[in-house]
C-alpha positions as CSV (number, residue, x, y, z in Angstrom):
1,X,0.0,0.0,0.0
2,X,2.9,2.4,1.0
3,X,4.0,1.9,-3.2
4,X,0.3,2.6,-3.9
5,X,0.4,6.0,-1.9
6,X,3.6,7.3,-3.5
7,X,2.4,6.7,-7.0
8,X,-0.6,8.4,-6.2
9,X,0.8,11.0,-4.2
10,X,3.5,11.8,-7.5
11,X,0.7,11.7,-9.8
12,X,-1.4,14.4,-7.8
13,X,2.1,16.7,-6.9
14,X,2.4,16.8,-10.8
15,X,-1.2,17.6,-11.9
16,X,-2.2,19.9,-8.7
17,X,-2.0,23.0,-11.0
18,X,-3.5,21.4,-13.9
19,X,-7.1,21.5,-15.0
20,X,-8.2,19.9,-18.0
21,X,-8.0,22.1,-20.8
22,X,-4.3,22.0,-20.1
23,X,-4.8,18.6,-21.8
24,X,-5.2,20.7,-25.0
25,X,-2.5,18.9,-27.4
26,X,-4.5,20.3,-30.1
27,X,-3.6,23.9,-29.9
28,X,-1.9,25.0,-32.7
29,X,-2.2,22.6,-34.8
30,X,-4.1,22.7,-38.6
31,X,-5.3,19.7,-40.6
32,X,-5.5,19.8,-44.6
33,X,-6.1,17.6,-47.5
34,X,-2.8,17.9,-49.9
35,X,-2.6,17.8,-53.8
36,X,-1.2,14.5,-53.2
37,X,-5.0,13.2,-51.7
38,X,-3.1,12.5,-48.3
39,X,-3.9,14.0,-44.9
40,X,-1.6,16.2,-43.6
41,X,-1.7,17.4,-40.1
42,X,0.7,20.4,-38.1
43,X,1.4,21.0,-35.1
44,X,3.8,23.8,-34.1
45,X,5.6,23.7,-31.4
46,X,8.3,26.0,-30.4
47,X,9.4,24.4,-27.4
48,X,10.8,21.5,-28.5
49,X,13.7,22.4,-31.0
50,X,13.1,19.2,-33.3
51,X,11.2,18.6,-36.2
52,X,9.3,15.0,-36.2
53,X,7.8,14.0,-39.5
54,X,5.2,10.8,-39.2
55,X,3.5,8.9,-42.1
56,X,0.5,6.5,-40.9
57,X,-0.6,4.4,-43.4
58,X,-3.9,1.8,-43.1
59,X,-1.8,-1.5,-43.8
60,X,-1.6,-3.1,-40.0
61,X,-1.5,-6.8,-39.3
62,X,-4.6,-7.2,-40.2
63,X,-4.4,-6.7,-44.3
64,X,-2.1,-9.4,-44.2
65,X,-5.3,-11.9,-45.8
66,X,-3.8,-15.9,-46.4
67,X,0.0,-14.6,-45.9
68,X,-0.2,-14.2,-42.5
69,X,3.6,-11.7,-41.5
70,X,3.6,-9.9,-44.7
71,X,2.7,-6.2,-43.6
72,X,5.2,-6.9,-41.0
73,X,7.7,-8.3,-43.5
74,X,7.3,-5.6,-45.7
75,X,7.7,-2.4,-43.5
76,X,10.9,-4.4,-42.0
77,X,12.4,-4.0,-45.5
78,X,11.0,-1.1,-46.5
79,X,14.1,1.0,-44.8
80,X,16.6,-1.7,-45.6
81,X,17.9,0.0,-49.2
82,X,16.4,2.1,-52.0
83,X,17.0,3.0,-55.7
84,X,19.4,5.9,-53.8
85,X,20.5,4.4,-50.9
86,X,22.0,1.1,-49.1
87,X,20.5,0.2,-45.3
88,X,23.7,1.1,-44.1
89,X,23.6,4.8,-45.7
90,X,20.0,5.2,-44.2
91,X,21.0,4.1,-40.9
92,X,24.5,6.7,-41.1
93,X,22.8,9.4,-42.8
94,X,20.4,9.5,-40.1
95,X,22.7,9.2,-37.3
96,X,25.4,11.6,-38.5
97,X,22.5,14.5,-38.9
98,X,21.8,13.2,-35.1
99,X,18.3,11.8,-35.8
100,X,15.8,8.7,-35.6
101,X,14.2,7.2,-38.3
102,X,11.9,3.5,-37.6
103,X,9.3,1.8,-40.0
104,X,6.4,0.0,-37.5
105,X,3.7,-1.9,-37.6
106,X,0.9,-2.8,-35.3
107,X,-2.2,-5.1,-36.1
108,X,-4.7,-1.8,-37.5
109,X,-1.8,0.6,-38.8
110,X,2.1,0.7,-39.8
111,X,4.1,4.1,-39.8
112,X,7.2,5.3,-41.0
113,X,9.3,8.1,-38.8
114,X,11.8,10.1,-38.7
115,X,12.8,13.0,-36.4
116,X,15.7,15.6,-37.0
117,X,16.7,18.8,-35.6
118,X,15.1,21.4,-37.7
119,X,17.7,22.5,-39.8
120,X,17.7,19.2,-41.3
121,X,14.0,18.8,-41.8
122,X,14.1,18.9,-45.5
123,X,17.0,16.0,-45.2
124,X,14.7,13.9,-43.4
125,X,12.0,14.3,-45.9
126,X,14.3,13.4,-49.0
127,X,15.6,10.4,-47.0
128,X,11.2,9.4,-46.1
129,X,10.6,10.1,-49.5
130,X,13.4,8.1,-50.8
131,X,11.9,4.9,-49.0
132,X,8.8,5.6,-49.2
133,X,9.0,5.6,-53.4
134,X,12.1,3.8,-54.3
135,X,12.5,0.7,-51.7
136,X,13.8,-2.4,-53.5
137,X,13.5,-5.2,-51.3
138,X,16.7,-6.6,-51.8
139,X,16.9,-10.4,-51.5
140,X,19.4,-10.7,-49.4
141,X,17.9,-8.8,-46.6
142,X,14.6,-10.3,-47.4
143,X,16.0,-13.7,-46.6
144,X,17.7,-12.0,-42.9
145,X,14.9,-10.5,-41.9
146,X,13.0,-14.1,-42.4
147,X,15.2,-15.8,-40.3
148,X,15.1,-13.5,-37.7
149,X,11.7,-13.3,-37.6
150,X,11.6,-17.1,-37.5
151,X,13.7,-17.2,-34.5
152,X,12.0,-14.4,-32.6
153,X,9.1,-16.5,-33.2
154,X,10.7,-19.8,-32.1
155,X,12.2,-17.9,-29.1
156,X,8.4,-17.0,-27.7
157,X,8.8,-20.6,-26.4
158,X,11.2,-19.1,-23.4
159,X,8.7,-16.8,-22.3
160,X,5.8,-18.5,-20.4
161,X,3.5,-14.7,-21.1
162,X,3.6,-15.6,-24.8
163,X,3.4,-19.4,-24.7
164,X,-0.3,-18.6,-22.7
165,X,-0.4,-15.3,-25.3
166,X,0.0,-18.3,-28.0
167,X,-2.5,-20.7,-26.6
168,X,-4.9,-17.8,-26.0
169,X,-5.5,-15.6,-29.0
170,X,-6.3,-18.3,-31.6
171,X,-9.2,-19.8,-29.4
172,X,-10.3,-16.1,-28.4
173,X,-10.8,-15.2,-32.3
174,X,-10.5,-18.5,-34.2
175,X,-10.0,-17.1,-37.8
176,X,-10.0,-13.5,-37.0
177,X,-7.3,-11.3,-38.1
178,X,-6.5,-10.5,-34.2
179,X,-6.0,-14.2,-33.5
180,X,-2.8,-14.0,-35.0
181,X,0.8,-12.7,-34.3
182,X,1.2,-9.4,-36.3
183,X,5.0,-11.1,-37.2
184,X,3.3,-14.1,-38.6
185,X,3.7,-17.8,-38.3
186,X,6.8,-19.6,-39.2
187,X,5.2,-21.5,-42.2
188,X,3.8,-18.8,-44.0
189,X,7.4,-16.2,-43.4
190,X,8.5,-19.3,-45.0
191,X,6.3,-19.0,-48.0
192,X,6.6,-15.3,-48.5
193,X,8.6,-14.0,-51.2
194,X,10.1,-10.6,-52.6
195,X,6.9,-10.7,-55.2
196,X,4.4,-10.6,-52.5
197,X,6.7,-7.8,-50.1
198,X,6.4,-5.7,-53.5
199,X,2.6,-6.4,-54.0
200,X,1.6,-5.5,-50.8
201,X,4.1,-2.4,-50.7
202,X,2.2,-1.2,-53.9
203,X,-1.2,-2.0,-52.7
204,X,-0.9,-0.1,-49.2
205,X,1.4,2.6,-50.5
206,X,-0.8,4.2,-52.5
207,X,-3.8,6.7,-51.9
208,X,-7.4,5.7,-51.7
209,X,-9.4,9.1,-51.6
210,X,-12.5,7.1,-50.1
211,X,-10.8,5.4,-47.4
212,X,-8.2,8.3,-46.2
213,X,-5.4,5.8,-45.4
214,X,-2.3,8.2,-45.6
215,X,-1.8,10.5,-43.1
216,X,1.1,12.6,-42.7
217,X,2.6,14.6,-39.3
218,X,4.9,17.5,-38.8
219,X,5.3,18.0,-35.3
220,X,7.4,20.8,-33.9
221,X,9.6,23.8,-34.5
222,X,8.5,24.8,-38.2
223,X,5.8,26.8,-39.4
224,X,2.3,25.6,-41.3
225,X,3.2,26.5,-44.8
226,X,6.8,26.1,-44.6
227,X,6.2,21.9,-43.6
228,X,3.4,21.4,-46.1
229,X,5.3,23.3,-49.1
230,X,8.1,20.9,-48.0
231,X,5.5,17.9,-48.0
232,X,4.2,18.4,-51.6
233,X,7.7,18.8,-52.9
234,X,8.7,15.4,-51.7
235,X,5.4,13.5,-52.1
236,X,4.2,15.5,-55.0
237,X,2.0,12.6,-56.2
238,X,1.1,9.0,-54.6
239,X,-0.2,6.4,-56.6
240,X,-3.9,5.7,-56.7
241,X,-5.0,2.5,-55.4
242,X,-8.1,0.2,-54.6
243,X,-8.2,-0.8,-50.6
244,X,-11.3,-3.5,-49.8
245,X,-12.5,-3.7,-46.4
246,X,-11.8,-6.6,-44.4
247,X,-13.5,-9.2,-44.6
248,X,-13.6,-11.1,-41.0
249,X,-16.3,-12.8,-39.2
250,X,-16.9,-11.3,-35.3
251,X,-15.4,-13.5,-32.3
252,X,-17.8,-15.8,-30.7
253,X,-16.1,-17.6,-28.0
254,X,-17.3,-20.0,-25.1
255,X,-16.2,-21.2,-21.9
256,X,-13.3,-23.1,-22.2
257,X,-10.4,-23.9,-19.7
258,X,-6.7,-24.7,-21.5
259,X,-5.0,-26.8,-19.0
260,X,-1.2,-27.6,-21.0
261,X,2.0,-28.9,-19.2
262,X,5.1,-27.2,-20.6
263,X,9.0,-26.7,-19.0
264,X,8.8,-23.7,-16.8
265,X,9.2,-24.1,-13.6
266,X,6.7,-21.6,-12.7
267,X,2.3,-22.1,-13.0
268,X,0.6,-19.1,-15.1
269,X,-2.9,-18.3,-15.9
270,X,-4.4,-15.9,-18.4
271,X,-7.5,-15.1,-18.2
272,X,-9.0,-13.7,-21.7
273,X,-12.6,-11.6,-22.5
274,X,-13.4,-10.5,-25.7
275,X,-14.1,-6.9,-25.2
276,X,-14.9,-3.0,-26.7
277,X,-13.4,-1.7,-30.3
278,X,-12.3,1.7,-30.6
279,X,-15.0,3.7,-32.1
280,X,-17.6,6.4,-31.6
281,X,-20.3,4.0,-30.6
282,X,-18.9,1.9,-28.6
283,X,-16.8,5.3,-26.9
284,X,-18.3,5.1,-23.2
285,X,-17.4,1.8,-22.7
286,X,-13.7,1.8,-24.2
287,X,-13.6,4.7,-21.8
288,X,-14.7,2.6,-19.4
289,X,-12.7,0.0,-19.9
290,X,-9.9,2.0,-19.9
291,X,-10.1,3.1,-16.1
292,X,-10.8,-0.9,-15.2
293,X,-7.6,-1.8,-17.0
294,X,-5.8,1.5,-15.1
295,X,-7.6,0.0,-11.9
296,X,-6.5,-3.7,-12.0
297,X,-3.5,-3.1,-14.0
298,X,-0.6,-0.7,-14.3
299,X,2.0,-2.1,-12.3
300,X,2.6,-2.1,-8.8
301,X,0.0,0.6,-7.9
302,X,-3.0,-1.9,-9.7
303,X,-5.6,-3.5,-7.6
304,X,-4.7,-7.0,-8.9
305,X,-0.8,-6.6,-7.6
306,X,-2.0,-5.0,-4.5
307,X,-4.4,-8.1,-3.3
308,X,-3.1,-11.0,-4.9
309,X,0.7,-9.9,-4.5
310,X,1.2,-7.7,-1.5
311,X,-1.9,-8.9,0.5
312,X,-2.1,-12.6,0.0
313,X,1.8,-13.4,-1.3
314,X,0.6,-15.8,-4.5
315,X,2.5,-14.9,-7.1
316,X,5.3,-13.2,-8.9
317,X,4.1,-11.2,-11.7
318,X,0.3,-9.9,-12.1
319,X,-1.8,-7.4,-14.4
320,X,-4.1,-6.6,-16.9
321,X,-4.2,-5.7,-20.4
322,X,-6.7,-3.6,-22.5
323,X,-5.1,-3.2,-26.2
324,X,-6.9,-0.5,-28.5
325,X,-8.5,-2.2,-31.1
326,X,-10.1,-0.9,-34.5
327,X,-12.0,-3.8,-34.3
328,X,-13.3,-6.3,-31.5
329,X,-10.9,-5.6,-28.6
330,X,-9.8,-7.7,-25.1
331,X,-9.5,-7.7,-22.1
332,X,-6.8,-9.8,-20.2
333,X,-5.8,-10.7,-16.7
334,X,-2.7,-12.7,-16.1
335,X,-0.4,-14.1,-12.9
336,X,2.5,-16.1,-12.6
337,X,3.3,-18.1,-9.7
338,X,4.2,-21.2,-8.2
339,X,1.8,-23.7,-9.6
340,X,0.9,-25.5,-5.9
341,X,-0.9,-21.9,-5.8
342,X,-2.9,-22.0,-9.0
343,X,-6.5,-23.4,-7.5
344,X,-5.7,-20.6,-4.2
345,X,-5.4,-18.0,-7.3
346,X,-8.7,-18.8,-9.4
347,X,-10.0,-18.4,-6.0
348,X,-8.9,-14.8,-5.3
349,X,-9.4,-13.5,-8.9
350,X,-12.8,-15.2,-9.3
351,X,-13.4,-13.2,-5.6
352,X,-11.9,-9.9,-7.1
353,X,-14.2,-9.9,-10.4
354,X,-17.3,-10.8,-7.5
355,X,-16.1,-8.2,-5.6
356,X,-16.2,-5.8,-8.7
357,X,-19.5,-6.7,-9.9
358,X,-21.3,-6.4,-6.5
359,X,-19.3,-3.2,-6.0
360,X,-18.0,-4.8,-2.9
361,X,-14.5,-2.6,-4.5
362,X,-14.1,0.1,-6.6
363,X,-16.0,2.8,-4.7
364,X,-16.0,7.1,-6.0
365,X,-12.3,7.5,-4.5
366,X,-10.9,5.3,-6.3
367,X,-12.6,6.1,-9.9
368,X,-11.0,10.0,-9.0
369,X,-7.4,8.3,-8.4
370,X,-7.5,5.9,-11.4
371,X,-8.7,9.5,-13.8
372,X,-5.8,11.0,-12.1
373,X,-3.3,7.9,-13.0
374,X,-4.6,8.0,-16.2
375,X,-4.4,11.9,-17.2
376,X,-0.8,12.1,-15.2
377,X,0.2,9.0,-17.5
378,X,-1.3,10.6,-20.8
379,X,0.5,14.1,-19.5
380,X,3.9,12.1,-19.6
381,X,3.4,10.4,-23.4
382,X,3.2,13.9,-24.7
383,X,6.9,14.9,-23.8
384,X,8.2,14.5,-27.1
385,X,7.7,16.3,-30.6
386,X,7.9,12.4,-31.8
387,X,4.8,11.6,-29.3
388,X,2.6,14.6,-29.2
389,X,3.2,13.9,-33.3
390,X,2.4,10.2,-33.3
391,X,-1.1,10.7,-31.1
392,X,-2.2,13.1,-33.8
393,X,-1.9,10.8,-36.9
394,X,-2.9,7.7,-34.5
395,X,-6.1,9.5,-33.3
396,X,-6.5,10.7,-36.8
397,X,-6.0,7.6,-39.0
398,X,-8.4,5.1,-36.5
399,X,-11.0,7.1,-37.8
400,X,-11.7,9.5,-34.4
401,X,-9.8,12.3,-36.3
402,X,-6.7,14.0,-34.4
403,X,-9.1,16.2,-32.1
404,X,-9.8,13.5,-30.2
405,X,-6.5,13.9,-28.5
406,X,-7.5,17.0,-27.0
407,X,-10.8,15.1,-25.6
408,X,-9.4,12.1,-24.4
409,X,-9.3,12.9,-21.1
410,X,-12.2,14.8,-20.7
411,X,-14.1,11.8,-21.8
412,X,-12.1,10.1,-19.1
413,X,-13.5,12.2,-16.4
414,X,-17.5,12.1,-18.1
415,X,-17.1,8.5,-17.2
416,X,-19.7,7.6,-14.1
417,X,-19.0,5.1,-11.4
418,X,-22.6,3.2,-12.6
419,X,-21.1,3.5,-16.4
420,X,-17.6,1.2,-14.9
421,X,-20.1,-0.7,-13.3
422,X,-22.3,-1.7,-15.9
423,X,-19.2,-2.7,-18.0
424,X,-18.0,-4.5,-15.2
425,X,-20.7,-6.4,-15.1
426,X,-20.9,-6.5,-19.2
427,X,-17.4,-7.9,-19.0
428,X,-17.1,-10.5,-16.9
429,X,-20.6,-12.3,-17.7
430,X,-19.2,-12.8,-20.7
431,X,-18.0,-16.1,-21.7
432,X,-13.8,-16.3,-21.5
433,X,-11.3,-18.5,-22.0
434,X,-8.9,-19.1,-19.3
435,X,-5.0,-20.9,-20.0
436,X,-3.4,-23.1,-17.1
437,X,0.2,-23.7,-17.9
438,X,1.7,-25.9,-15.2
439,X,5.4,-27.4,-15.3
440,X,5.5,-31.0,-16.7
């Protein structure tokens, strides 16, 4: 409890002057729709002297269709050489000018970035521009970046989270997009070759007017007009292209218990409810959900650690996990501990989601310090030009649009105790799947 107090104590010391407008990240900041068809949105920000230039594209995890790994695969190679320029004279170029540059993926989106002083802003774009029009997929790192994607895959077998991660997802979504790993599975990064990194890279890097799936941000020290003049003269036109919706059936999953015996020396259980998408009708209770997971979860301070940890010594490791999902999300609870414990741990857990659902816990107070967590938290992610930049195009491109960073906390603190509730009790009457992993 004393860890619980300090946390809480740090996170009030730091926001005791700040109301909630202060929370504004949108202020100065100017969306547009370029010649190119791409969104661009601006942010100026003087106090930060660097210059952080973000592309989000629609091409996550989830467009991978029957090759599962190849949106992954592809924005891997996408920065490992161009028509211009070798891997190595990316990754120098970059670093001499004192600068990042990263292509990512995650299972709705993928972005390339880059982030310079701002004298060297128009350096960074000819360098984004470079990959983004000219990669070539050479062979040779095509076939690296297989194999070490095969062995960070093979490795997952070490670490007893993603052996129950493993065992959990596919019988959560059965043939849903989300029910695999957004790196792929070993036989089909087998299968993948430098035809279909090209075909996807032409599908997804192109604009489709309807479907607004480019967006770039230019975050910090550099005027409006100056960053979009430099914009249009490195992406003067994109490509058009044709993006389908996904096609995917919705999750429907049932009571099930996974009991498996594997080496670890250590029991685990994972706990796993499907739960709310990301989206404008479904806002109140992702909102919701959000200050459960901040409740249970995060760390030390979480009401999970606290009871079944600090109070009752059962285990090593405990939290929650609330992803944000563009489509059907979930909800997870996991521990780790000695498996003579396991049947003394369903116990407690089962007890805490009672406990919940009666309202037996969670009371008014403890709403106000999980808002507080959560705006303190959300305060600290905004440091960066890089950050305050990547919230922008993320709010932007999951189809909220980039004001809804400047709302996010205020919808935080709309949220009623009876609204948790009811998703409480939404939540965990819902059918789940639970993993047992015990040592052989």
């Amino acid at each position: 409890m004393v860890f619980k107090f300090i946390i809480i104590l740090g996170i009030i010391f730091m926001n005791k002057n700040l109301c909630l407008s202060e929370t504004n990240f949108t202020k100065n900041v100017r969306k547009e729709i370029l010649s190119n068809g791409a969104t661009f949105i601006h942010k100026y920000n003087t106090g930060i002297p660097v210059v952080s230039t973000l592309i989000f594209l629609k091409m996550g995890s989830i467009t991978d269709g029957k090759l599962s790994g190849v949106a992954n695969l592809t924005q891997t190679i996408i920065v490992k050489g161009t028509k211009n320029r070798s891997s190595e004279q990316i990754s120098q170029q970059i670093e001499y000018l004192g600068g990042s540059i990263s292509a990512d993926i995650s299972s709705d989106y993928a972005t390339l970035s880059c982030s310079l002083s701002k004298q060297n802003f128009e350096k960074s774009l000819e360098i984004l521009s470079d990959i983004f029009y000219n990669p070539i997929f050479p062979e040779e790192e095509i076939k690296k970046e297989k194999m070490n994607i095969i062995a960070s895959i093979m490795s997952r077998k070490d670490s007893i989270h993603s052996v129950a991660s493993d065992y959990l997802f596919p019988q959560m979504y059965d043939k849903h997009p989300y029910g695999r790993l957004d790196i792929g599975d070993i036989n089909s990064i087998k299968k993948i070759s430098r035809k279909d990194i090209v075909n996807h890279w032409e599908k997804f890097y192109g604009i489709d007017e309807k479907n607004k799936n480019i967006v770039f941000v230019v975050c910090g020290d550099i005027k409006f007009e100056e960053a979009k003049g430099m914009i249009e003269k490195y992406f003067p036109k994109i490509k058009k292209t044709n993006i389908k919706n996904i096609e995917y059936k919705e999750p429907v999953i049932k009571n099930k218990v996974i009991t498996k015996n594997k080496k670890f020396q250590q029991g685990y259980l994972m706990y796993g409810y499907l739960s709310a998408p990301l989206n404008y009708d479904f806002l109140k209770e992702y909102m919701s959900m959000k200050i459960l997971n901040s409740y249970l979860g995060g760390g030390m301070s979480g009401k999970l650690f606290q009871i079944l940890r600090e109070e009752n010594s059962l285990c090593y490791e405990t939290n929650s996990i609330y992803p944000t999902k563009l489509l059907t999300s979930h909800f997870i609870i996991y521990i780790g501990l000695d498996a003579s414990r396991i049947n003394l741990a369903k116990e407690e857990i089962e007890k805490i989601i009672y406990d919940l659902k009666t309202g037996k816990i969670f009371n008014e107070k403890d709403l106000a310090e999980v808002k507080l967590k959560i705006k303190g938290r959300f305060l600290l992610d905004h440091q960066t030009s890089l950050r305050q930049g990547w919230y922008l195009g993320f709010w932007e491109i999951i189809g909220l649009g980039y004001e809804f960073d400047a709302r996010y906390i205020e919808e935080i603190y709309k949220i009623s105790l009876d609204e948790v509730r009811k998703v409480i009790n939404k939540t965990f009457s819902k059918e789940r799947i639970l993993v047992e992993l015990l040592p052989k």
